[in-house]
PyMOL CGO cylinders between C-alpha atoms (Angstrom):
from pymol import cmd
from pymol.cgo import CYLINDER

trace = [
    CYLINDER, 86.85, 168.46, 113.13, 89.64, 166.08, 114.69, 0.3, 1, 1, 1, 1, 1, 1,
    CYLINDER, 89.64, 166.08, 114.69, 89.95, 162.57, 113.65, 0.3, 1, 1, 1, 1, 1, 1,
    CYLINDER, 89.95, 162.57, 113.65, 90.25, 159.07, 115.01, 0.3, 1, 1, 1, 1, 1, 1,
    CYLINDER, 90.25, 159.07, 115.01, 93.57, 158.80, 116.52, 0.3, 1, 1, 1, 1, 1, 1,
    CYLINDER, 93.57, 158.80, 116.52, 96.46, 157.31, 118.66, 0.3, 1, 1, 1, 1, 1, 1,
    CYLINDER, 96.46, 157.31, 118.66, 97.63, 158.68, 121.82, 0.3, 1, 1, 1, 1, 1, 1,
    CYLINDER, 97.63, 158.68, 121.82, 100.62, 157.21, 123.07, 0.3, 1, 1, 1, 1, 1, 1,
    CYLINDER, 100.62, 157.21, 123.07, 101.15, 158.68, 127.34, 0.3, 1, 1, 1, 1, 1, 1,
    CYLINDER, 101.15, 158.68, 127.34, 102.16, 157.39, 130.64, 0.3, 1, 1, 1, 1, 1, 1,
    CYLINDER, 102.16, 157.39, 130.64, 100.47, 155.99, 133.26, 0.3, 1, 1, 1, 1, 1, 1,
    CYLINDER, 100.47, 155.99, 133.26, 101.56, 156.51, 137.11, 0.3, 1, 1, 1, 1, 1, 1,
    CYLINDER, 101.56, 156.51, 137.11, 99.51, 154.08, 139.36, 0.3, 1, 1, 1, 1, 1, 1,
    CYLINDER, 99.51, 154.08, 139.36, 98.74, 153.97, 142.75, 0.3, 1, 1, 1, 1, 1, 1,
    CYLINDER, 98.74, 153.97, 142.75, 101.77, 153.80, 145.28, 0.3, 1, 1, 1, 1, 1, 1,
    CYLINDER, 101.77, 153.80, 145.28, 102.87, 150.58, 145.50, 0.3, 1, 1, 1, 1, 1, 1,
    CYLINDER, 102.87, 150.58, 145.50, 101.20, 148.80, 142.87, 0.3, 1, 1, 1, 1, 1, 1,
    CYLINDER, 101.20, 148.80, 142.87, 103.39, 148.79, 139.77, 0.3, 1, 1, 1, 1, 1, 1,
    CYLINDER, 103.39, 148.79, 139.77, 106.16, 150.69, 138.05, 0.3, 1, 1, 1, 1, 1, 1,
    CYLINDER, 106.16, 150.69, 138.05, 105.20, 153.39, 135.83, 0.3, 1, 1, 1, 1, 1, 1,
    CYLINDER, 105.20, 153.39, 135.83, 104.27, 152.29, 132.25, 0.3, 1, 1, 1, 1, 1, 1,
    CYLINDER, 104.27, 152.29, 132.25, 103.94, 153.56, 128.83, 0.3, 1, 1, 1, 1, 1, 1,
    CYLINDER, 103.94, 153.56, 128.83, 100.58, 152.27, 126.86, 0.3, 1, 1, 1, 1, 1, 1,
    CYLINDER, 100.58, 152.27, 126.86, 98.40, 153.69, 123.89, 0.3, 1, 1, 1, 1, 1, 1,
    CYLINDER, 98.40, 153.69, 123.89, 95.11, 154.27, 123.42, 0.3, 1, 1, 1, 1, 1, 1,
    CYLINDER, 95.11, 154.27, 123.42, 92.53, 154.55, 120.46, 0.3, 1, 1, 1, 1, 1, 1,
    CYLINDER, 92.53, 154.55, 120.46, 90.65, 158.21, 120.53, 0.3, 1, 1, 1, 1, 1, 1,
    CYLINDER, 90.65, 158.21, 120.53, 87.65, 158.74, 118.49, 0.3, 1, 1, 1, 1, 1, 1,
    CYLINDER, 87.65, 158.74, 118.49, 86.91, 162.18, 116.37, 0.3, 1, 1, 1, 1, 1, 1,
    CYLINDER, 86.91, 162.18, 116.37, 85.08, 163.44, 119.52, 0.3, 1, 1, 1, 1, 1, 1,
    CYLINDER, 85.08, 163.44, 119.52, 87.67, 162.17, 122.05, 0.3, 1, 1, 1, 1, 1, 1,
    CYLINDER, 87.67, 162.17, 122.05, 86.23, 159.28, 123.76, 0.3, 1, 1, 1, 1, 1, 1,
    CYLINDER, 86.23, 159.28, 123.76, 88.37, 156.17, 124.28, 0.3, 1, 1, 1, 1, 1, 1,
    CYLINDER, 88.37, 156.17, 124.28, 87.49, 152.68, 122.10, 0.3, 1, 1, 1, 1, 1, 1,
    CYLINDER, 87.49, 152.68, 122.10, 90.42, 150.78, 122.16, 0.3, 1, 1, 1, 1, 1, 1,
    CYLINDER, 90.42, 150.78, 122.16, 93.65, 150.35, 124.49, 0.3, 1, 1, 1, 1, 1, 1,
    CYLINDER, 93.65, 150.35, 124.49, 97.05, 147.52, 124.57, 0.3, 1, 1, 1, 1, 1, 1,
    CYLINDER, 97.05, 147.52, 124.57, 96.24, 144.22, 126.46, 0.3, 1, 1, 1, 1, 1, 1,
    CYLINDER, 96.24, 144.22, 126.46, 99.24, 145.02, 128.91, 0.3, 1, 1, 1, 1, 1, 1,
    CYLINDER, 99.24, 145.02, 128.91, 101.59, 148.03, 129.34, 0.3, 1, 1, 1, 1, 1, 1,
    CYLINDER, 101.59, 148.03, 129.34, 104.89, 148.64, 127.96, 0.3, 1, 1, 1, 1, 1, 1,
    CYLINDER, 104.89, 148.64, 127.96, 108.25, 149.52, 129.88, 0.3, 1, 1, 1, 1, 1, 1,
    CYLINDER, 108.25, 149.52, 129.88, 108.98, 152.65, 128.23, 0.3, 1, 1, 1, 1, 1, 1,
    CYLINDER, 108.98, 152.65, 128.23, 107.87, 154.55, 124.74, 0.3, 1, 1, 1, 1, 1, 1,
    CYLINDER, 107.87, 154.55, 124.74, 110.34, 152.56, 122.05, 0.3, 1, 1, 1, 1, 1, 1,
    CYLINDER, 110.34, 152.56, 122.05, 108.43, 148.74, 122.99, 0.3, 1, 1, 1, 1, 1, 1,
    CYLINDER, 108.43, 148.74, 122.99, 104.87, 150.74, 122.92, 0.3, 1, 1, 1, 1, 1, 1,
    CYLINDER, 104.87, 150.74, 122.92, 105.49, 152.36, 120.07, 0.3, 1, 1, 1, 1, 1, 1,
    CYLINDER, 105.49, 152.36, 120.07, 106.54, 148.34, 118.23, 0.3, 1, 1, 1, 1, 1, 1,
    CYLINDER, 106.54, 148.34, 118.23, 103.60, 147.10, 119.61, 0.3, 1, 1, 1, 1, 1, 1,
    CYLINDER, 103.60, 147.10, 119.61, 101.30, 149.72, 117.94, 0.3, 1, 1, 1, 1, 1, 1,
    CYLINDER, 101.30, 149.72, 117.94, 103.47, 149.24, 114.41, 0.3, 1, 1, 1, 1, 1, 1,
    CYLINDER, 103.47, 149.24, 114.41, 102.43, 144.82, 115.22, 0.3, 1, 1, 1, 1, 1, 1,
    CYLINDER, 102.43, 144.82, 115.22, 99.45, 146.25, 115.56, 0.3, 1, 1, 1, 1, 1, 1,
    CYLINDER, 99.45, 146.25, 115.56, 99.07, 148.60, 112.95, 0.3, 1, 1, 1, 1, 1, 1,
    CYLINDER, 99.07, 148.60, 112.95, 100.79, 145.81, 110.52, 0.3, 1, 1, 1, 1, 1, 1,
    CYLINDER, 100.79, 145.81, 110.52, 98.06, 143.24, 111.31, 0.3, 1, 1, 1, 1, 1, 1,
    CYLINDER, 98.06, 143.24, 111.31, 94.78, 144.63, 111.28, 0.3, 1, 1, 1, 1, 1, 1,
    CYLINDER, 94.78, 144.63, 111.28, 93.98, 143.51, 107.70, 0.3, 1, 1, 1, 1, 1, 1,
    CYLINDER, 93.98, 143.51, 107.70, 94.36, 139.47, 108.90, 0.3, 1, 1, 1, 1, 1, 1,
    CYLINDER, 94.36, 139.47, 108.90, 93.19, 140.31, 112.37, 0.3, 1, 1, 1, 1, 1, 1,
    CYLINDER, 93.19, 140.31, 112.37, 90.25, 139.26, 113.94, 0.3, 1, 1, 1, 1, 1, 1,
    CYLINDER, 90.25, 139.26, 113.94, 87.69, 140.61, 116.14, 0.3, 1, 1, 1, 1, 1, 1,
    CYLINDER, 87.69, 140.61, 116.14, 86.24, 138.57, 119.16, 0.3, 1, 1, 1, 1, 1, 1,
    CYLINDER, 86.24, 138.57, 119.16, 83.92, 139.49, 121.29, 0.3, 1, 1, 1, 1, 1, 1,
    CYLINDER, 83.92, 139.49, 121.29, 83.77, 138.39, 124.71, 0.3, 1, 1, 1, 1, 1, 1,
    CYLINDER, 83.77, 138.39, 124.71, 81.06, 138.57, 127.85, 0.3, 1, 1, 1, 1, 1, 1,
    CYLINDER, 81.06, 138.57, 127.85, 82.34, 139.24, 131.17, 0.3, 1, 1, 1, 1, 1, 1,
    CYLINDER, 82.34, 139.24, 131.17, 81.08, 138.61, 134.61, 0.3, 1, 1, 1, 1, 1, 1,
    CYLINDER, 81.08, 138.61, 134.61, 78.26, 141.02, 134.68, 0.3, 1, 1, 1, 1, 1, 1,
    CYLINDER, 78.26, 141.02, 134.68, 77.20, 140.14, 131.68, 0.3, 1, 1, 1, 1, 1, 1,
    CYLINDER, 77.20, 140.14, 131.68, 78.75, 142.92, 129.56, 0.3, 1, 1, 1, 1, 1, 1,
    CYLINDER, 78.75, 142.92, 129.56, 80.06, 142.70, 126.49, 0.3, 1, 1, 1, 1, 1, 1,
    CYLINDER, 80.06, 142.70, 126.49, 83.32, 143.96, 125.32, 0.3, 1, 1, 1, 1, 1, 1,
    CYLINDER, 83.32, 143.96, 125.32, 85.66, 142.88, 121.91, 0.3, 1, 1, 1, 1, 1, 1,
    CYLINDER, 85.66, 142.88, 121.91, 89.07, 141.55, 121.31, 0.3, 1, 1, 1, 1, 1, 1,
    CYLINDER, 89.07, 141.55, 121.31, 91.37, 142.28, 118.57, 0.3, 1, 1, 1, 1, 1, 1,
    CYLINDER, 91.37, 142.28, 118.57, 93.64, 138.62, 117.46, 0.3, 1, 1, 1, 1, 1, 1,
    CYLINDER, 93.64, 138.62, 117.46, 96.21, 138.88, 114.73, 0.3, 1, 1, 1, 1, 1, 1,
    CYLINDER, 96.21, 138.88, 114.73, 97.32, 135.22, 114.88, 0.3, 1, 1, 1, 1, 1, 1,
    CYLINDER, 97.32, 135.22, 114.88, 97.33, 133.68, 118.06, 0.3, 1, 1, 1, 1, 1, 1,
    CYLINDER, 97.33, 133.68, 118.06, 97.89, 137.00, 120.50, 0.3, 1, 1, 1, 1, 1, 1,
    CYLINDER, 97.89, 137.00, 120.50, 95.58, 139.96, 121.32, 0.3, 1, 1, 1, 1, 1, 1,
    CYLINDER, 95.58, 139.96, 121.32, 97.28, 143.00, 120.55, 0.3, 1, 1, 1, 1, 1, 1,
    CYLINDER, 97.28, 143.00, 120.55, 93.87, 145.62, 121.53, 0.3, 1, 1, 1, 1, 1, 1,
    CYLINDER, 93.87, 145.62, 121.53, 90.86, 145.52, 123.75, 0.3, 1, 1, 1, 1, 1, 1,
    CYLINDER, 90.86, 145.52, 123.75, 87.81, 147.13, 124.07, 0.3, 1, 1, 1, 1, 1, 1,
    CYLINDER, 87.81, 147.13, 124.07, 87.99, 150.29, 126.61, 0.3, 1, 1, 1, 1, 1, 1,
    CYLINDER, 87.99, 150.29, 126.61, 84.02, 150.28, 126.83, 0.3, 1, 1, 1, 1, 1, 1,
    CYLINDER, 84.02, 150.28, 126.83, 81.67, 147.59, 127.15, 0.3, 1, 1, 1, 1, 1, 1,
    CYLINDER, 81.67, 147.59, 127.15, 78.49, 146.75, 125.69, 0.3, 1, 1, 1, 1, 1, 1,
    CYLINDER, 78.49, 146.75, 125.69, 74.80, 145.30, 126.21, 0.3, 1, 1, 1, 1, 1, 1,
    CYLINDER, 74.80, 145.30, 126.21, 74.32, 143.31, 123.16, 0.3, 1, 1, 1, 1, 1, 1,
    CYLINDER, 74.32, 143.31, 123.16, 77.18, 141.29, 121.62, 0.3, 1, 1, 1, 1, 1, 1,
    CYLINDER, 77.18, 141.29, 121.62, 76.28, 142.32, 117.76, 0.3, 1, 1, 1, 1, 1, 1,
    CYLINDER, 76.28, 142.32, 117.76, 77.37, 146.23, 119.41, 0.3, 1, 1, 1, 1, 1, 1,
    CYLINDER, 77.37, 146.23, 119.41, 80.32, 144.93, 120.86, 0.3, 1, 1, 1, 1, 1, 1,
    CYLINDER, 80.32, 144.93, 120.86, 81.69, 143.06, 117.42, 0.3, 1, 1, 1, 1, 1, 1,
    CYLINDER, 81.69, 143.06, 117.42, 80.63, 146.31, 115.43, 0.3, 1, 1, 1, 1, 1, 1,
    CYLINDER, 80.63, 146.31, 115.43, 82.69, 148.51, 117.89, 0.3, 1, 1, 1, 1, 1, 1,
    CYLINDER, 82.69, 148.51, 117.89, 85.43, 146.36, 117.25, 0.3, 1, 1, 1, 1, 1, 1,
    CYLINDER, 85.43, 146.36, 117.25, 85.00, 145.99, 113.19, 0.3, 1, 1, 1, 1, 1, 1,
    CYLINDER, 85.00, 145.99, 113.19, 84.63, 149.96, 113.53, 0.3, 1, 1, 1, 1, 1, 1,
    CYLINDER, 84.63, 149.96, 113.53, 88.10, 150.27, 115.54, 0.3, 1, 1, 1, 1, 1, 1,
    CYLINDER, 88.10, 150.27, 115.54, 89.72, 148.41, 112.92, 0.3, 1, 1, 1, 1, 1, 1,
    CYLINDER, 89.72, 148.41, 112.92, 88.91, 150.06, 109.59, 0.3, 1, 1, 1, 1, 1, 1,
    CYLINDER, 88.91, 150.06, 109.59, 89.95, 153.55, 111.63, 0.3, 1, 1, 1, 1, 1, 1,
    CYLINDER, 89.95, 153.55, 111.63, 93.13, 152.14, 113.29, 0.3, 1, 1, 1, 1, 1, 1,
    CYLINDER, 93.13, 152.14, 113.29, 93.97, 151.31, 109.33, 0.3, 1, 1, 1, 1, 1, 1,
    CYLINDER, 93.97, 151.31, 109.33, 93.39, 155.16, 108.55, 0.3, 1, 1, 1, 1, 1, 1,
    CYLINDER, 93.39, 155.16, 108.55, 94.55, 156.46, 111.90, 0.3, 1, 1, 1, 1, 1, 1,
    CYLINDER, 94.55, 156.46, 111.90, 97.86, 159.06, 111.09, 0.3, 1, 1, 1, 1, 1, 1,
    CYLINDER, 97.86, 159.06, 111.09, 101.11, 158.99, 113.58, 0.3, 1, 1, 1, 1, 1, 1,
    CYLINDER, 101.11, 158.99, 113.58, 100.93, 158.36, 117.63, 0.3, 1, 1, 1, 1, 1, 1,
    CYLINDER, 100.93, 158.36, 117.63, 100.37, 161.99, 119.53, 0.3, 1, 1, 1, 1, 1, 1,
    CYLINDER, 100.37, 161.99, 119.53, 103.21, 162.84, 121.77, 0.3, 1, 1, 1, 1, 1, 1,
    CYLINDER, 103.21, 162.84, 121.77, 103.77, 161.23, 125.10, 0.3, 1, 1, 1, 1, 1, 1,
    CYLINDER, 103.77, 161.23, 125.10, 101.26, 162.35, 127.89, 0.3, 1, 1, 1, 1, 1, 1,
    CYLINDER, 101.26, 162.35, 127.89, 101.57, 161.79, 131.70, 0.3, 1, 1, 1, 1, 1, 1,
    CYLINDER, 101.57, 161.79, 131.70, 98.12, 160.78, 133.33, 0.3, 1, 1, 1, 1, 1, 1,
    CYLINDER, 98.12, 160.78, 133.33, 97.17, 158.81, 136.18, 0.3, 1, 1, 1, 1, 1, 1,
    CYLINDER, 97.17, 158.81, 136.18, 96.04, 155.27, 136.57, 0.3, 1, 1, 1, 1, 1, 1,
    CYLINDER, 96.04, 155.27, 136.57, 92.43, 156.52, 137.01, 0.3, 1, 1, 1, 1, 1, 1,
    CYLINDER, 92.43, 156.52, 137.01, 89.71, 154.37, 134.75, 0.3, 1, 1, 1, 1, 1, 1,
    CYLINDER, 89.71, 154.37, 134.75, 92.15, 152.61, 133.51, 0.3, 1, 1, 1, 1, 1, 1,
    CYLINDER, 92.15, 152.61, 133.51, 92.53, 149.12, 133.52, 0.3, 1, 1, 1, 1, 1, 1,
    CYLINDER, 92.53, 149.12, 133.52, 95.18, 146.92, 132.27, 0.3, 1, 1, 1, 1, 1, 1,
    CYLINDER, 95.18, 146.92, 132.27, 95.53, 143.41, 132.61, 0.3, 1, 1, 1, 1, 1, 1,
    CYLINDER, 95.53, 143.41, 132.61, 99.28, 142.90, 133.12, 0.3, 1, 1, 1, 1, 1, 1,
    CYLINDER, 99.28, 142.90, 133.12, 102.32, 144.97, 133.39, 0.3, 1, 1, 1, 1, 1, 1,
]
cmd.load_cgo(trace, "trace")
């Protein structure tokens, strides 16, 4: 059976919208996406340091969940004063949303080296800055 994991790929967008970027992405044992970057990297070298900040901080970082605008709930992950992950699902009840996020750190912690680079398109996946 596979384990939790990083996958590290690229992401073509639309036409027009952005430049090509490289961002990770947090795969549980039966492949479905829980955690992703706050914003996109310019090529594999920065998204693979911002995985290592990442992967340095989780025992000090914290998890805060967050409602949005439909009333959903979804988590942040703070080391310090910046978010380094977010949630790629949301939730119905806030106590699910802080457990998903509890659950992505103690697997992160565990989680062995990033899979190669994959291309894939923008499709489903949202990022809040490049």
């Amino acid at each position: 059976m596979a384990d939790a994991r990083f996958q590290m790929f690229t992401v073509f967008p639309a036409r027009g919208q952005w430049d090509s970027c490289v961002v990770w992405r947090f795969l549980s044992a039966n492949n479905r996406t829980l955690a992703q970057p706050v914003k996109c990297h310019p090529n594999e070298v920065a998204c693979l340091v911002s995985l290592r900040e990442l992967r340095s901080g989780l025992t000090g970082a914290t998890v805060l969940p967050g409602r949005d605008d439909r009333g959903l709930w979804s988590w942040r992950l703070r080391v310090g004063e910046v978010d380094l992950a977010v949630s790629s699902r949301t939730y119905l009840r806030r106590i699910r949303a802080y457990e998903a996020g509890e659950s992505f750190r103690r697997h992160a912690a565990e989680a062995g080296d990033v899979e190669p680079v994959r291309l894939v398109s923008a499709n489903g996946f949202r990022i809040e800055s490049c």
